[in-house]
C-alpha positions in Angstrom: 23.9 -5.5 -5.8 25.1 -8.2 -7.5 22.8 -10.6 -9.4 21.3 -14.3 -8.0 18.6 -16.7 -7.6 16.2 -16.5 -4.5 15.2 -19.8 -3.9 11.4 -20.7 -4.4 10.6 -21.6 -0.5 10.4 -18.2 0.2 7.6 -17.7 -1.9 5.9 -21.4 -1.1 6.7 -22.4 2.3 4.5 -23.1 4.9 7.7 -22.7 7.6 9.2 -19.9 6.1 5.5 -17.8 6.0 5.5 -19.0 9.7 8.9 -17.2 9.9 8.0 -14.0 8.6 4.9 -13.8 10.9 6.9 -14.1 13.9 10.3 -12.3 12.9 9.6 -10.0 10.3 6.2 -8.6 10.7 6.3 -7.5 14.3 9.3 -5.4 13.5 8.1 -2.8 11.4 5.7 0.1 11.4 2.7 -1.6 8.9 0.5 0.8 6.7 -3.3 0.5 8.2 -5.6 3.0 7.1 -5.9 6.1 5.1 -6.8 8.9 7.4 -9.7 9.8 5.1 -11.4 6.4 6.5 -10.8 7.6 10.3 -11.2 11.1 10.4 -14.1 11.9 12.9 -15.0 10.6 16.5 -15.9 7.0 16.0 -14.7 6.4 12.5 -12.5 3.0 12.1 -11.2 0.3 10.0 -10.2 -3.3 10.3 -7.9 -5.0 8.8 -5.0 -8.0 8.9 -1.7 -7.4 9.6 1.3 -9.3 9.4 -0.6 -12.6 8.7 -2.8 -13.1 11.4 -3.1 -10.3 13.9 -6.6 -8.3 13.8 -6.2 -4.6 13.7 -8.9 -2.2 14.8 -8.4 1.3 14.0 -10.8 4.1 15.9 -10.4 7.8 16.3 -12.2 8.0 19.8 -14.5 10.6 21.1 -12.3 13.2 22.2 -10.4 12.6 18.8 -7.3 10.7 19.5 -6.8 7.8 17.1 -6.2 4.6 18.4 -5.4 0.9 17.1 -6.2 -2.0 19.2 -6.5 -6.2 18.5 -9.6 -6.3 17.5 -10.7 -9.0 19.7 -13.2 -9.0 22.7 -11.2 -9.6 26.1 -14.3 -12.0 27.7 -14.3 -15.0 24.8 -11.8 -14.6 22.1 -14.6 -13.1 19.8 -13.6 -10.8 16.6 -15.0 -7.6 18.4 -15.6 -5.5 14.8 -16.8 -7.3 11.9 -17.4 -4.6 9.3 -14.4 -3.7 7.1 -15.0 0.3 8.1 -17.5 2.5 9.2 -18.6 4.4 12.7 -19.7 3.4 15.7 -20.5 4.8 19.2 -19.3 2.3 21.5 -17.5 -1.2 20.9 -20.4 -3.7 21.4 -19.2 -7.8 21.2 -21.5 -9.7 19.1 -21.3 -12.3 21.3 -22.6 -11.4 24.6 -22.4 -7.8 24.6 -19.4 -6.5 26.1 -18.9 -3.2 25.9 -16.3 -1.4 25.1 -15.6 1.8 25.1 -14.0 4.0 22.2 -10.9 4.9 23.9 -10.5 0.5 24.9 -12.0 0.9 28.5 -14.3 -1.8 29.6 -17.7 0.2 29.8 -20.2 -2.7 30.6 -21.2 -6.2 31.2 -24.2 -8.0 31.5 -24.7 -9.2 35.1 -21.1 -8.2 35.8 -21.2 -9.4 39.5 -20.6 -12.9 38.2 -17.6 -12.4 36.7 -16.3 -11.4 40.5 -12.3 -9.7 40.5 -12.2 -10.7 36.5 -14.6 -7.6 35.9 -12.6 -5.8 38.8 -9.4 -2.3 37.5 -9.1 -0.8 34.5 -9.5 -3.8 31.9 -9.1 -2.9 28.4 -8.7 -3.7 24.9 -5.0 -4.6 23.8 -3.8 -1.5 22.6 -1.1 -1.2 19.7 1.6 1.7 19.0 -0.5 3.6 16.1 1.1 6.7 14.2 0.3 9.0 11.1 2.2 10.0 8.5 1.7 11.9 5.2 -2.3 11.2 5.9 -1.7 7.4 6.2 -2.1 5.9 9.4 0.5 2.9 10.0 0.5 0.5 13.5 3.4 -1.6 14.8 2.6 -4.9 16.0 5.6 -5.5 18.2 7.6 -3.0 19.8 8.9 -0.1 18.0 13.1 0.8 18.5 12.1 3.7 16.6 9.1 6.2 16.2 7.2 6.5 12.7 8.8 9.6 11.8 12.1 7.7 11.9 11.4 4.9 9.9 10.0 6.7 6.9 12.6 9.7 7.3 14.1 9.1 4.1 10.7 9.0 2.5 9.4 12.3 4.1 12.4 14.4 2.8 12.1 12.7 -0.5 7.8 13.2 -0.6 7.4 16.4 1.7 7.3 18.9 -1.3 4.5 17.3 -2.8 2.0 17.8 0.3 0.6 14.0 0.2 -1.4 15.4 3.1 -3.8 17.2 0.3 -4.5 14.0 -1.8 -7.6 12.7 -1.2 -8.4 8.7 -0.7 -11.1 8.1 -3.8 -11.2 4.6 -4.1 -10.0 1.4 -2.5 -10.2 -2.0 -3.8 -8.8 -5.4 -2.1 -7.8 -8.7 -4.0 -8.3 -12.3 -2.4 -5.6 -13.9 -4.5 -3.8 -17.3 -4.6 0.0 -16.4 -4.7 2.5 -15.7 -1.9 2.4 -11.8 -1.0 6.1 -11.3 -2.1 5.1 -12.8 -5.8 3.1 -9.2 -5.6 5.8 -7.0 -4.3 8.4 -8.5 -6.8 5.8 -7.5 -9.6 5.3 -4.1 -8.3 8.6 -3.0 -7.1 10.5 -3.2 -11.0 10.1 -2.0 -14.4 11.7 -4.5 -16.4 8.2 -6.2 -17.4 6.8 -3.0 -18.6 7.6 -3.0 -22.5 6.5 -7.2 -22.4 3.4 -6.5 -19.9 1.9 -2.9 -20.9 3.2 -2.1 -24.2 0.5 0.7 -24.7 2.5 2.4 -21.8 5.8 2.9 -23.7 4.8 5.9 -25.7 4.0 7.8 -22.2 6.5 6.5 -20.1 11.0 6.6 -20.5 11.5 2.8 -18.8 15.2 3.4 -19.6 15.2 6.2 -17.3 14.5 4.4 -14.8 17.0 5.0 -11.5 17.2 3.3 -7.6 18.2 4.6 -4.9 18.2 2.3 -1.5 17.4 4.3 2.0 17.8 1.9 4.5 15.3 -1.0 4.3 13.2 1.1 1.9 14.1 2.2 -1.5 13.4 4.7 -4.3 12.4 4.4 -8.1 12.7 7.8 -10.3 11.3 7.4 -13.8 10.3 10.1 -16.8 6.7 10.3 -17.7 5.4 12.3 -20.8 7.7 11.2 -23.3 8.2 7.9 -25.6 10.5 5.2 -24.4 13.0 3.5 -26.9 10.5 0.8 -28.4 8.5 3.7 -29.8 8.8 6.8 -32.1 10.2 9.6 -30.3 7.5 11.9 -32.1 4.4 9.4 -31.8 1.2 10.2 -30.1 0.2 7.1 -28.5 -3.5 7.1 -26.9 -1.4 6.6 -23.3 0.4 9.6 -24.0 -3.1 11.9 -24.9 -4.5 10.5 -21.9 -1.5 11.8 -19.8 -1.7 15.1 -21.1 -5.7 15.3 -20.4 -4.5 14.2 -16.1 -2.2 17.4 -16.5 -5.2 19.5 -17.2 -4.1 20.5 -20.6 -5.3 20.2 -24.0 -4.0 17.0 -26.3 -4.7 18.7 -29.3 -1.8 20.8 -28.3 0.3 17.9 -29.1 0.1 18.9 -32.5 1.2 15.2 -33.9 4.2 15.6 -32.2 5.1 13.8 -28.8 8.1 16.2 -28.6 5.9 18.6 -27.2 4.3 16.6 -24.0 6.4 17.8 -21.5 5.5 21.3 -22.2 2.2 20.8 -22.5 2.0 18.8 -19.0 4.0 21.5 -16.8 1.3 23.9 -18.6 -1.4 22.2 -17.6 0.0 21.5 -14.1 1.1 25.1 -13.5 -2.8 25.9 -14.5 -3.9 23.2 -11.8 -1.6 25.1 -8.5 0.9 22.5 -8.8 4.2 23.9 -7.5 6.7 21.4 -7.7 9.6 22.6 -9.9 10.0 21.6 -13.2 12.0 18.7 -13.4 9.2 17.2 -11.0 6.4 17.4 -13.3 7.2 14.5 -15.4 8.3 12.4 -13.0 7.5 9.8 -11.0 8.4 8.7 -7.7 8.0 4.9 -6.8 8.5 4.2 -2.8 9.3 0.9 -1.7 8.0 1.3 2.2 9.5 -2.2 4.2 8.3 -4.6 4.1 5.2 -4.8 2.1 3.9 -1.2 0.8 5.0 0.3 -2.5 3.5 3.9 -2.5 3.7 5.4 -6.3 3.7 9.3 -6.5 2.3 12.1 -9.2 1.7 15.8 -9.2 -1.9 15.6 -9.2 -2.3 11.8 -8.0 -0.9 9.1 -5.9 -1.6 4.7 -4.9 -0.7 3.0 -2.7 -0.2 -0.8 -2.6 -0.3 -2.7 -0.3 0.4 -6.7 0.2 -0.4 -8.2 3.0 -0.3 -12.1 4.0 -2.8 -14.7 4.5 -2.5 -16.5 8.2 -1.6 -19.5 7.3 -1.5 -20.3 3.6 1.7 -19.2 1.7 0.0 -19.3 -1.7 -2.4 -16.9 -0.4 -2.3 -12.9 -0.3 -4.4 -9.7 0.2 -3.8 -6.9 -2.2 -4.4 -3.9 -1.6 -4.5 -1.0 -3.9 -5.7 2.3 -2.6 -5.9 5.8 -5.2 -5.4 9.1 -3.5 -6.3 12.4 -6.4 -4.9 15.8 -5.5 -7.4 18.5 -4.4 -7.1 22.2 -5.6 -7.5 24.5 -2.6 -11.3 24.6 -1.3 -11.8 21.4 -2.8 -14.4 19.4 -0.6 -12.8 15.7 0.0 -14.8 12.9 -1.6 -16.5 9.9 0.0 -13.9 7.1 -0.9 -15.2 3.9 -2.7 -14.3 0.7 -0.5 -14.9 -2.7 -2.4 -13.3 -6.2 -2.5 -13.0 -8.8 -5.3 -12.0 -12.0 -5.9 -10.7 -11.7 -8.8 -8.7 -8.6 -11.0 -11.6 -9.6 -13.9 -14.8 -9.0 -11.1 -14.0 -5.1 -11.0 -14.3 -3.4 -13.9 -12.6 0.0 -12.5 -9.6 -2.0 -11.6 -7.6 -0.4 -14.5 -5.9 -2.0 -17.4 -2.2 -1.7 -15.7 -3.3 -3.5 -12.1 -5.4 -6.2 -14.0 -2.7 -7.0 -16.2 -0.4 -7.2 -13.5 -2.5 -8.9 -11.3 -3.1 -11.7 -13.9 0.6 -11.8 -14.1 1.2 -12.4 -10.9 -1.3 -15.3 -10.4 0.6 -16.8 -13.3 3.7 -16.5 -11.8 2.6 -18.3 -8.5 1.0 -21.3 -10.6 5.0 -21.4 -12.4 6.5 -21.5 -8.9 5.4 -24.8 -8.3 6.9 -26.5 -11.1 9.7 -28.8 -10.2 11.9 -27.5 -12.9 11.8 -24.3 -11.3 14.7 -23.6 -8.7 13.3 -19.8 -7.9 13.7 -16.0 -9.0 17.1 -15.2 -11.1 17.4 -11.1 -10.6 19.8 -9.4 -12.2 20.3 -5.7 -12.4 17.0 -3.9 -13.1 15.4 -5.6 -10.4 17.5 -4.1 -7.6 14.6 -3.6 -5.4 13.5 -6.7 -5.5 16.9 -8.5 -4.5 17.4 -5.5 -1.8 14.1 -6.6 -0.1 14.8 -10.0 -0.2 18.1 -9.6 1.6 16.5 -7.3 4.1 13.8 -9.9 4.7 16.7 -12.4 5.1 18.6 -10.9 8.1 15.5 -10.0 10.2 14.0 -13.9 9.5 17.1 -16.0 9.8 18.4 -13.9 12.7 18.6 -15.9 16.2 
């Protein structure tokens, strides 16, 4: 793809976000839940999609897992409050409307005075729902193609890692004032790495770096366990230790020498069950999922993020960032950690690479703004980047 300047409306328009919520969003299968969140009868989650549509995510009582609008049919009211947790039946705050678990209306107080309106089968507003690789993802339109289709290229890419054994541990949201694509661009290329986290270069090859476009989605390989260019090819950086200790092996085994990293990583992998082959132990996957999920990929971990718009503010986001850990065989699955923040500096678990990035990305918003700005120039190692943009494009500008 050749290199060139994405003007700044797309990041700061009021129209444009407009645009996306009624041509872009509708027309793609949307990450909603992990399945760890939804497992048993009664479990759900809520959450926005697509700007301004309210999702409610349920596993019923026979099992089946459902997404509705999360909206009571009698007044408009938000039916589900909480962010997650389980109920028994789908009570309205409001005037208690009752709902039951599989969207059937189940009661209303003094129902005769509601006359044919309480009359059939009314029910909540159900939306196509899927799973995939223990994510749960809902359309908010109407699919020209099943789940399984859209992330095809993704499942042959993923399926030897068995995504369906990593376990959700921890999931934070950010309230944060930028445009959701600000946040994409940021976490979709590599180029900022040696200027933004300079204590990653002795773990992590950024020159090795490689895209590959499926579709609307697209693929970044990189090598992990050995120095980049900007470092020593036989320094031990603390980033580097650290990956080693992940693998399940010892650092001291590094001897001084980062040469010896990738050994010591598939040793400590291969000690852990992990059977990818060889070349996949120090590597990492980076999936860019249209339009707005980036799902980053280890032998022994995974995260997913996810960037999701405000309803009517342009400047405004929810991020998303949600850590999956790989369990050995037997392993009991953890109770995940579900928090939100206003700010990167409010959590101190966030990590050092999101906070960073995250205080990046508010920057760049607040530069977006300035009339001596004309927009994004992307050149060649931000591929991604310029491929969703076009992709985003076509589906907004077509008639």
């Amino acid at each position: 793809m050749e290199p060139r300047l994405v003007p700044k409306d797309r990041y700061l328009s009021a129209a444009r976000a407009a645009a996306e919520r009624a041509r872009l969003w509708p027309r793609a299968w949307l990450h909603a839940a992990a399945l760890d969140l939804v497992s048993g009868p009664g479990q759900f989650v809520t959450v926005r999609l697509g700007g301004d549509v309210d999702v409610l995510v349920i596993r019923d009582a026979g099992g089946a897992l459902r997404a509705f609008h999360n909206v009571c049919q009698h007044r408009g009211r938000r039916l589900v409050d909480a962010p997650q947790g389980a109920l028994t039946t789908l009570r309205c705050p409001l005037h208690h409307w009752e709902w039951r678990l599989d969207g059937g209306l189940a009661r209303i107080p003094e129902r005769a005075s509601f006359g044919a309106l309480a009359e059939g089968d009314v029910r909540l507003p159900e939306l196509p729902c899927d799973t995939w690789m223990g994510q749960v993802f809902v359309h908010l339109g109407a699919p020209d193609r099943s789940l399984g289709e859209w992330l095809a290229p993704a499942t042959e890419a993923l399926a030897p890692y068995g995504l369906e054994s990593y376990a959700l541990v921890d999931q934070k949201t950010f309230e944060l004032p930028c445009n959701w694509k600000t946040v994409a661009d940021l976490f979709n290329e590599a180029y900022h790495v040696p200027a933004v986290h300079p204590y990653l270069l002795g773990s992590v090859d950024e020159t090795t770096v490689r895209t590959t476009l499926h579709g609307l989605h697209a693929e970044q390989t990189f090598t992990v366990g050995r120095p980049g260019p900007h470092v020593s090819p036989t320094e031990v950086t603390e980033a580097l230790e650290d990956l080693v200790k992940q693998s399940g092996a010892d650092p001291a085994g590094l001897e001084g020498d980062a040469r010896n990293a990738p050994a010591l990583i598939r040793e400590g992998l291969r000690a852990q069950g992990v059977t990818l082959p060889d070349e996949a132990l120090t590597l990492g996957r980076s999936w860019y999922l249209f339009p707005g999920q980036t799902l980053n990929v280890y032998p022994t971990s995974a995260q997913l993020h996810r960037h999701r718009p405000h309803p009517r503010d342009p400047e405004r986001t929810s991020f998303d960032q949600l850590t999956f850990v790989r369990l050995r065989e037997g392993e009991a699955r953890p109770t995940p950690r579900v928090s939100t923040h206003v700010r990167p500096s409010d959590e101190p678990s966030t990590g050092r690479v999101t906070e960073d990035d995250l205080a990046q990305v508010i920057a760049l918003q607040r530069g977006m703004r300035s009339p001596g700005f004309e927009g994004p120039r992307l050149g060649a190692h931000e591929q991604v980047i310029l491929h969703m943009h076009d992709a985003i494009d076509r589906l907004v500008e077509e008639a």
